[in-house]
Structures are given as C-alpha cells and as structure tokens.
MOPAC internal coordinates of N, CA, C and O (Angstrom, degrees):
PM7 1SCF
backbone

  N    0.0000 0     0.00 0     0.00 0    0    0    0
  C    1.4474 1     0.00 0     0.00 0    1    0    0
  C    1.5297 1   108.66 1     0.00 0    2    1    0
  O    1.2310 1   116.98 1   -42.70 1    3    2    1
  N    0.9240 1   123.34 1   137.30 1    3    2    1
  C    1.4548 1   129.60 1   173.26 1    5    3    2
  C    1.4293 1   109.66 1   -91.22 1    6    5    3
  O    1.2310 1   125.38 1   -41.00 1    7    6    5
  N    1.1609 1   107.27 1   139.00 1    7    6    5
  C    1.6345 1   135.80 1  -157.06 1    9    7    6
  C    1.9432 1   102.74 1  -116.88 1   10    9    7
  O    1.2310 1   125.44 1   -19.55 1   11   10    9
  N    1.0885 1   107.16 1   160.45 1   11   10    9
  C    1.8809 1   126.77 1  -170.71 1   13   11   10
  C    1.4950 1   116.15 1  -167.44 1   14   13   11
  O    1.2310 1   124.01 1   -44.56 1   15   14   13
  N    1.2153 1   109.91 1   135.44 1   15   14   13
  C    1.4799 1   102.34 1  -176.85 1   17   15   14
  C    1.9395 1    91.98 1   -97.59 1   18   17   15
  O    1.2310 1   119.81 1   -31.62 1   19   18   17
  N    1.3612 1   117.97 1   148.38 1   19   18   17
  C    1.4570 1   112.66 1   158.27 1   21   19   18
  C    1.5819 1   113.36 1  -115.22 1   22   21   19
  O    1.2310 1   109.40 1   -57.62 1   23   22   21
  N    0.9046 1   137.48 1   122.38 1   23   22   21
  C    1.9814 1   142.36 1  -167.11 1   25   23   22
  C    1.9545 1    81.10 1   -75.60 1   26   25   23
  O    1.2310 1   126.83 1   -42.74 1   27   26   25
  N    1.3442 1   104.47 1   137.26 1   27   26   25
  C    1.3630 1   123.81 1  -170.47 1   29   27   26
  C    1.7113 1   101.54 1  -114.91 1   30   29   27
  O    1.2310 1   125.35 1   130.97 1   31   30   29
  N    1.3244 1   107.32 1   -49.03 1   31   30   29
  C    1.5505 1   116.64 1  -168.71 1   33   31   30
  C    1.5475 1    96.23 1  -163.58 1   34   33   31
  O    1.2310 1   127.48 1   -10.53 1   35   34   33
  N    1.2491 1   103.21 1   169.47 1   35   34   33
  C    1.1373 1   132.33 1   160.76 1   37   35   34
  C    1.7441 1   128.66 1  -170.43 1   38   37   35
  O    1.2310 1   132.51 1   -43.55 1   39   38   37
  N    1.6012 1    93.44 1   136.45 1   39   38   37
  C    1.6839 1    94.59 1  -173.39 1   41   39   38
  C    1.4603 1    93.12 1  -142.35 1   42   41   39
  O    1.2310 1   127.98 1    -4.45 1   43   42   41
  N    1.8077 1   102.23 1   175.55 1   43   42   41
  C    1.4813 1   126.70 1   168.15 1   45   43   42
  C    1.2509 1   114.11 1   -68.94 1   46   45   43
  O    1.2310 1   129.42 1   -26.44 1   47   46   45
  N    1.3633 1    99.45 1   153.56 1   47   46   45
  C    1.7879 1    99.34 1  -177.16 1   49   47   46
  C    1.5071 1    98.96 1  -150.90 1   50   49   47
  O    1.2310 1   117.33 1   -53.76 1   51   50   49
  N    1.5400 1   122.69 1   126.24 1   51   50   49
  C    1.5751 1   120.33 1  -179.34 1   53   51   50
  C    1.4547 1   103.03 1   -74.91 1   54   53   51
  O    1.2310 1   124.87 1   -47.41 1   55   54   53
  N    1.4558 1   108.26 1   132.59 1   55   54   53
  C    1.8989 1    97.32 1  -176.79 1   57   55   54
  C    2.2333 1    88.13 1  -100.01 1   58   57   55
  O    1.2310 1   137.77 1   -31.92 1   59   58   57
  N    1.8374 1    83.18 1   148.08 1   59   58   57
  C    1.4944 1    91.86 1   152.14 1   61   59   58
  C    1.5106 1   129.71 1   -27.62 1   62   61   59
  O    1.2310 1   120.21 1   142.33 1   63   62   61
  N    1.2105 1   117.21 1   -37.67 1   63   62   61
  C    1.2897 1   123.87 1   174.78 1   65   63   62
  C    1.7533 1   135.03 1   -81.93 1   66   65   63
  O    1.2310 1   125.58 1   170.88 1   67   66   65
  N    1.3867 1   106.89 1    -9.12 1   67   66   65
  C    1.2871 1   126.48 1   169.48 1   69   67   66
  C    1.5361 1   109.18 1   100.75 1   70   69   67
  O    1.2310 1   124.63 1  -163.13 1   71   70   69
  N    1.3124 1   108.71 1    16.87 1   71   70   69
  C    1.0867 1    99.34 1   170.31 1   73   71   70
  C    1.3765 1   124.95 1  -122.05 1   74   73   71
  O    1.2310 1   113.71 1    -5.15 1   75   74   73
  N    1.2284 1   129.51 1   174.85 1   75   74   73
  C    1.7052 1   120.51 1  -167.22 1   77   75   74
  C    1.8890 1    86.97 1  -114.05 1   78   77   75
  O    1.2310 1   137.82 1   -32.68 1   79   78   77
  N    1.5522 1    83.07 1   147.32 1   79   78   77
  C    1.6474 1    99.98 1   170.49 1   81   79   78
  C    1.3812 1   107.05 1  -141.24 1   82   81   79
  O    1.2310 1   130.82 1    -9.21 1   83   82   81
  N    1.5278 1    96.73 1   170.79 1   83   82   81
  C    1.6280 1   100.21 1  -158.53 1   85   83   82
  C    1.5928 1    86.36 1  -114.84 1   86   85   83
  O    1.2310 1   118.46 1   -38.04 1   87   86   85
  N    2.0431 1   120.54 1   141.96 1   87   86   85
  C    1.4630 1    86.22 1  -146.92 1   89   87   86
  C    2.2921 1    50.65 1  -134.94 1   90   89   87
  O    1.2310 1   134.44 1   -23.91 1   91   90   89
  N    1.4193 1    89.67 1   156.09 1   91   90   89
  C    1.8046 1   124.39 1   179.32 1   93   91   90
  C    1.6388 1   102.96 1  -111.13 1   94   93   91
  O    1.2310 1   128.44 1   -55.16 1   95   94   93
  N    1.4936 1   101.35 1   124.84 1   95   94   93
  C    1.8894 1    98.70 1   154.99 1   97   95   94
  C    1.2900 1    99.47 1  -112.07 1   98   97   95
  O    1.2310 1   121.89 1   -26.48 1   99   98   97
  N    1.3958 1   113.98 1   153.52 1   99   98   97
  C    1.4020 1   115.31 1   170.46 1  101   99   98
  C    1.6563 1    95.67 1  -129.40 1  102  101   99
  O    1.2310 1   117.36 1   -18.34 1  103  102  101
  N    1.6209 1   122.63 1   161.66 1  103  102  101
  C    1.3778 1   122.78 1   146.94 1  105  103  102
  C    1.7997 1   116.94 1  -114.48 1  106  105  103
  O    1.2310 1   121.33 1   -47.84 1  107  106  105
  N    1.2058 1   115.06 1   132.16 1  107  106  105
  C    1.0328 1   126.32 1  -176.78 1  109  107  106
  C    2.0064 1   122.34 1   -60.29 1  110  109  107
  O    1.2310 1   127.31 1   -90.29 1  111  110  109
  N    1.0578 1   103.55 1    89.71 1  111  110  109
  C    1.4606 1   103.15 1   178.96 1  113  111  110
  C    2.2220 1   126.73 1   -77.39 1  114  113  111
  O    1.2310 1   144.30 1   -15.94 1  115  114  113
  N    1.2657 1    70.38 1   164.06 1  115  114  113
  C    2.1533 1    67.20 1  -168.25 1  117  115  114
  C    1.7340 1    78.92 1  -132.51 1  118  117  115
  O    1.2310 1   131.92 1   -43.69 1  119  118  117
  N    1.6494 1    94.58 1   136.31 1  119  118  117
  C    1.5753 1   119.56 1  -179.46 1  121  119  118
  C    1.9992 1    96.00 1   -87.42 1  122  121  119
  O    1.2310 1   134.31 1   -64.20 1  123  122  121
  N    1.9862 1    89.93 1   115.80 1  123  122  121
  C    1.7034 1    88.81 1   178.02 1  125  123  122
  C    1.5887 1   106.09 1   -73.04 1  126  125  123
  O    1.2310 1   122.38 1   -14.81 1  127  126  125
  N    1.3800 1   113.05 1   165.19 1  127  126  125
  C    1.1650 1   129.17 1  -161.04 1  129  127  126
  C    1.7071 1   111.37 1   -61.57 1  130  129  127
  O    1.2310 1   115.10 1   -38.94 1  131  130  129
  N    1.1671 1   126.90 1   141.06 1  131  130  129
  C    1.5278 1   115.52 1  -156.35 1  133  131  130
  C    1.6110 1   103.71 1   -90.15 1  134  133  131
  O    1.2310 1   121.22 1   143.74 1  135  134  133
  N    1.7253 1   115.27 1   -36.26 1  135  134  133
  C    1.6139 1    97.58 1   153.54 1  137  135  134
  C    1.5299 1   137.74 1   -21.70 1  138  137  135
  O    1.2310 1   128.86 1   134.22 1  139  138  137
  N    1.5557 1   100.54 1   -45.78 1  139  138  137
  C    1.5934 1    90.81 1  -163.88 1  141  139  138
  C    1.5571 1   100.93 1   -98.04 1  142  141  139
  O    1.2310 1   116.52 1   168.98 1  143  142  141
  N    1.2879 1   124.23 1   -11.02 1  143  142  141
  C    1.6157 1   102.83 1   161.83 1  145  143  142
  C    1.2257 1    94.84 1  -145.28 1  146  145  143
  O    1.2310 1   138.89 1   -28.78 1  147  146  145
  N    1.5344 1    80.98 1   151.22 1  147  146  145
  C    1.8229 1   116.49 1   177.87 1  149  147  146
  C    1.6506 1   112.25 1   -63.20 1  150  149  147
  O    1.2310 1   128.51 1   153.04 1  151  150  149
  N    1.3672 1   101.22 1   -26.96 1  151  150  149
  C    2.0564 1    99.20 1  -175.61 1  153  151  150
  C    2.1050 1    89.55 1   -99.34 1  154  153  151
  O    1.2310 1   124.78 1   -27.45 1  155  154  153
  N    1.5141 1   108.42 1   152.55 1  155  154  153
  C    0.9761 1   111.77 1   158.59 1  157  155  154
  C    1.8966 1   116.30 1   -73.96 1  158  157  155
  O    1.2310 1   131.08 1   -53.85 1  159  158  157
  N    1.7658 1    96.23 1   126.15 1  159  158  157
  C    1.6640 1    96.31 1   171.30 1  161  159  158
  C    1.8970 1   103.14 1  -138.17 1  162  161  159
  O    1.2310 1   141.97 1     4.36 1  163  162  161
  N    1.4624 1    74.95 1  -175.64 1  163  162  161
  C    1.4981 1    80.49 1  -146.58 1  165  163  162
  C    1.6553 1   101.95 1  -127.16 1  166  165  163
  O    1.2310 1   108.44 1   -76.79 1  167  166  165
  N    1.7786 1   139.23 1   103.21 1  167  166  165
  C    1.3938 1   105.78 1  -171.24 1  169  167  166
  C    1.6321 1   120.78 1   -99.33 1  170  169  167
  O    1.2310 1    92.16 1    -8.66 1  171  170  169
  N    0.8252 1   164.82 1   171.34 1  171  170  169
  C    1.9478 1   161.68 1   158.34 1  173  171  170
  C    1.2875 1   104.10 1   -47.24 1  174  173  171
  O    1.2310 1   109.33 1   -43.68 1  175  174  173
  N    1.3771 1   137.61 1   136.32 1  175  174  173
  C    1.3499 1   128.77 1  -143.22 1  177  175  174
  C    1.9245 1    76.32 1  -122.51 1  178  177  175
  O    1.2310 1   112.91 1   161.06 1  179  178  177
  N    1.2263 1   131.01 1   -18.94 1  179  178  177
  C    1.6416 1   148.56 1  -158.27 1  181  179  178
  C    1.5166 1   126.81 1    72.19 1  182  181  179
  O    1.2310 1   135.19 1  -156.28 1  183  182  181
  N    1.6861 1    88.22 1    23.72 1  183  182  181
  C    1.6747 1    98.40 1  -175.15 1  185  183  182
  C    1.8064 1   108.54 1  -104.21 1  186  185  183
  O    1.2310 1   125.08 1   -53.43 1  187  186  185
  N    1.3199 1   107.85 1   126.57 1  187  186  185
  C    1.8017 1   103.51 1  -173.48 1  189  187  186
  C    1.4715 1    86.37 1  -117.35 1  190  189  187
  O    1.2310 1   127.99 1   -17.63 1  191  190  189
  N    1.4584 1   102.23 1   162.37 1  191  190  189
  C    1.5563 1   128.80 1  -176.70 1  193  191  190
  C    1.2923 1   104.43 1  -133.19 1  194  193  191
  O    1.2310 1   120.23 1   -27.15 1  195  194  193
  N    1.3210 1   117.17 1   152.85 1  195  194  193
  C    1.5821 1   119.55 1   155.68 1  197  195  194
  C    1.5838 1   115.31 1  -119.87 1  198  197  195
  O    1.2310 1   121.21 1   -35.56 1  199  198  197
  N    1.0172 1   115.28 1   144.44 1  199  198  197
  C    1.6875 1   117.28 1   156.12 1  201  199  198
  C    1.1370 1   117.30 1  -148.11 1  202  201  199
  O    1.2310 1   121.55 1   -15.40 1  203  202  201
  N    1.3731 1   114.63 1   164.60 1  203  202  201
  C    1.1410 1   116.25 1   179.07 1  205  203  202
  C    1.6981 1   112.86 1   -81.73 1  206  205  203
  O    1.2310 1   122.67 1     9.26 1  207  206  205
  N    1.4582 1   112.49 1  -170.74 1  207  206  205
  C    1.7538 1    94.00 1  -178.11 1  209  207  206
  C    1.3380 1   115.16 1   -95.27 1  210  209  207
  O    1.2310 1   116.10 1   179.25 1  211  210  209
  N    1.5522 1   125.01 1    -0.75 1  211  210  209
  C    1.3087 1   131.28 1   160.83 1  213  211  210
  C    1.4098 1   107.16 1   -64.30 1  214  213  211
  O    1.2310 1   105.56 1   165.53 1  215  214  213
  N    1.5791 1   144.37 1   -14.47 1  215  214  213
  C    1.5247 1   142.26 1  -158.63 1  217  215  214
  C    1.5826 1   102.87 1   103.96 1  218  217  215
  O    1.2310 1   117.67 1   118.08 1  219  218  217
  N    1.2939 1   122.04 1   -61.92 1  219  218  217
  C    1.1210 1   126.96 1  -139.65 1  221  219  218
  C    1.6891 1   113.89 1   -59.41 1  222  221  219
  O    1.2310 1   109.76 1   -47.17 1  223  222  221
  N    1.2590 1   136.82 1   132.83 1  223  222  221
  C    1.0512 1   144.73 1  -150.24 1  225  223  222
  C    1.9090 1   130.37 1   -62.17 1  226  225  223
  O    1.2310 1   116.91 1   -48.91 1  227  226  225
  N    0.8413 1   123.48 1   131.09 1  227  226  225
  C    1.8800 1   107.00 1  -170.01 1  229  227  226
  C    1.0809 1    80.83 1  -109.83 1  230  229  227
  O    1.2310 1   112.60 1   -37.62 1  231  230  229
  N    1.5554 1   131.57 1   142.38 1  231  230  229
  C    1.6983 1   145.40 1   142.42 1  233  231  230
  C    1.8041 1    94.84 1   -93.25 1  234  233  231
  O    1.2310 1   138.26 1   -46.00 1  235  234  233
  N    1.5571 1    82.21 1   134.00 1  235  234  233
  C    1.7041 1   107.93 1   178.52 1  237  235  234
  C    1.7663 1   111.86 1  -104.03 1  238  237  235
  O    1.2310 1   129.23 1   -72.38 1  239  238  237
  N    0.9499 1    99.82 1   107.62 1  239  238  237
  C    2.2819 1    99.94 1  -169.37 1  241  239  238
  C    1.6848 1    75.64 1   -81.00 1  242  241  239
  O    1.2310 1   134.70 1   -26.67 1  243  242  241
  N    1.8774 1    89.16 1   153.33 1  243  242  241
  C    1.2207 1   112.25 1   169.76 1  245  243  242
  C    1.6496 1   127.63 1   -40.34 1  246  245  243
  O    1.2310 1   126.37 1   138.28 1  247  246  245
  N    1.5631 1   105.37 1   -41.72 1  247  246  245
  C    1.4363 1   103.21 1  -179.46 1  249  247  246
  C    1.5216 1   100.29 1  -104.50 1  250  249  247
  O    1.2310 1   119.91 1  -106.97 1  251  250  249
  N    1.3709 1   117.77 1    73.03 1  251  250  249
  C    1.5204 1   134.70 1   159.00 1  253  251  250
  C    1.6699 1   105.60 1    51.92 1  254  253  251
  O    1.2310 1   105.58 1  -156.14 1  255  254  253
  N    1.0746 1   144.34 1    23.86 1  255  254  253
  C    1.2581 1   150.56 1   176.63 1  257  255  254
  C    1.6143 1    82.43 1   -77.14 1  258  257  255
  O    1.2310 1   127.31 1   -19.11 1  259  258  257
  N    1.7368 1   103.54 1   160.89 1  259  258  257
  C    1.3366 1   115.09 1  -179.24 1  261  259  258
  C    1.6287 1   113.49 1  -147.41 1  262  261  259
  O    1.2310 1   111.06 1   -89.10 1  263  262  261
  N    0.8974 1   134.43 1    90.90 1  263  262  261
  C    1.2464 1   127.60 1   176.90 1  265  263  262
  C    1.6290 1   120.40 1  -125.70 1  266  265  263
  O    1.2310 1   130.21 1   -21.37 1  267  266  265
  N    1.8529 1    97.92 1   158.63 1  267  266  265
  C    1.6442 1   102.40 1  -158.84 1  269  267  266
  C    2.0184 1    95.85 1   -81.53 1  270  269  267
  O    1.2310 1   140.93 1   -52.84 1  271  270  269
  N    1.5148 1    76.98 1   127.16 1  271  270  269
  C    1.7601 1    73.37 1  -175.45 1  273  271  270
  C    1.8970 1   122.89 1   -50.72 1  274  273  271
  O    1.2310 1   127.36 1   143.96 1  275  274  273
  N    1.2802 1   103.45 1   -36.04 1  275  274  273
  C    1.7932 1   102.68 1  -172.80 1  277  275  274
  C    1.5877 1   107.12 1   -71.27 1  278  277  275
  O    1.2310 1   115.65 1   153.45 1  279  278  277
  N    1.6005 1   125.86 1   -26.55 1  279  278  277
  C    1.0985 1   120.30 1  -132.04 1  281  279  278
  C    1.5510 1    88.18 1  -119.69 1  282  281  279
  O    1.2310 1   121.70 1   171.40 1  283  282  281
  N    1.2367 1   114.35 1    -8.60 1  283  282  281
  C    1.8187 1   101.03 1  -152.80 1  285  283  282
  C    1.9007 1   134.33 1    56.44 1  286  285  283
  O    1.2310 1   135.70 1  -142.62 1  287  286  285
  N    1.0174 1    87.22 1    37.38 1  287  286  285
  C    2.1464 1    85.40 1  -148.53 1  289  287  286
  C    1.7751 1    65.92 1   -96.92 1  290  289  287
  O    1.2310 1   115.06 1   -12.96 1  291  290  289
  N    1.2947 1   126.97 1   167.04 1  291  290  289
  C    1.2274 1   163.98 1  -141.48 1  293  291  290
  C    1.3854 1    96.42 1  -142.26 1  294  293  291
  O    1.2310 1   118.10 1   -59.84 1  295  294  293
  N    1.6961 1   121.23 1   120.16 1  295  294  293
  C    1.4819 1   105.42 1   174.24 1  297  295  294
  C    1.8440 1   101.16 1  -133.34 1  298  297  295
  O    1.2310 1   127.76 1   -55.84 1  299  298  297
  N    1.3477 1   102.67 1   124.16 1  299  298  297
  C    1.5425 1   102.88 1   171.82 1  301  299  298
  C    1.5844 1   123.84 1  -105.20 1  302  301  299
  O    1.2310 1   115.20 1   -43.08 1  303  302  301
  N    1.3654 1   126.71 1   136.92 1  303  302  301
  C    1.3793 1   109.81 1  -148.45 1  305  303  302
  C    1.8230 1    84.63 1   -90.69 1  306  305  303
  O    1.2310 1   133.03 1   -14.30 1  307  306  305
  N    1.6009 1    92.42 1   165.70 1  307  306  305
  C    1.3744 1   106.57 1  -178.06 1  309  307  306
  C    1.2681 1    99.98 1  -122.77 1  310  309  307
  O    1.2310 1   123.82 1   -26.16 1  311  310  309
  N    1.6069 1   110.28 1   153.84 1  311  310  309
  C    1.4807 1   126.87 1  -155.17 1  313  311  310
  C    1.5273 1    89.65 1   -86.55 1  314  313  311
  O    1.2310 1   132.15 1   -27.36 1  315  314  313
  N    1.6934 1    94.15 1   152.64 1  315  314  313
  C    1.2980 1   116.34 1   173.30 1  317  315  314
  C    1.3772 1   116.14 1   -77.62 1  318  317  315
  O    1.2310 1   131.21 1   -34.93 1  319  318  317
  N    1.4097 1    95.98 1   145.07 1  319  318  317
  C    1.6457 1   101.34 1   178.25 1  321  319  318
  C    1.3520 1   103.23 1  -111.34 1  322  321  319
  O    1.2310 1   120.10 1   180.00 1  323  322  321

C-alpha cells in the first residue's frame, strides 16, 4: 500500500530546555486502490505523527505529554494567539 504524510496543524511548544520549537502533526494516509477510481484518492489510515520542523521526531504519552524523542526535552504547547 502506498503511504503519505498530510501536515494537519502546527504550533509552538516551550521545550524543557528554554527553548521554543515549532512542533508539526501529520495524519498518515493510505492511497485507495486505483481500480476502483479513475481520480487518485487518498483515505486517513488513523495514524498521527508529530515532529518538530527540523524532522526530528515528537513521541506523544497517552495523557498528552509531548516530548522530542532523541533529546528528552519536555515540550508544552503554547496557546494560540
């Protein structure tokens, strides 16, 4: 099956470390089968990702905690303006 990332949102997040990062959601899409339609589509497979905007990976803990996977840094999102 062929796979696609789609960018959902993106916001600021204060890291443990004092610094601000710019943090990406994506949801993971699956390409429907090209037999059954003539236009290319695409459906939500129910898999989301985070990263930051350098690539590097965010793990999301069950109770919404967010942290950068390599680094350990702690990321809390900051309210929209």
């Amino acid at each position: 099956m062929e796979k696609k990332l789609r960018r959902l949102d993106s916001f600021s997040a204060q890291g443990s470390d004092g610094q601000t990062y710019s943090v990406h959601a994506y949801e993971h899409l699956g390409r429907v089968d090209a037999f059954i339609a003539a236009q290319e589509q695409w459906e939500p497979l129910g898999v989301a990702e985070y990263k930051l905007a350098d690539g590097r990976p965010v793990s999301v803990r069950a109770d919404g905690a967010m942290v950068v996977t390599e680094s350990g840094v702690q990321l809390e999102r900051q309210p929209s303006h």
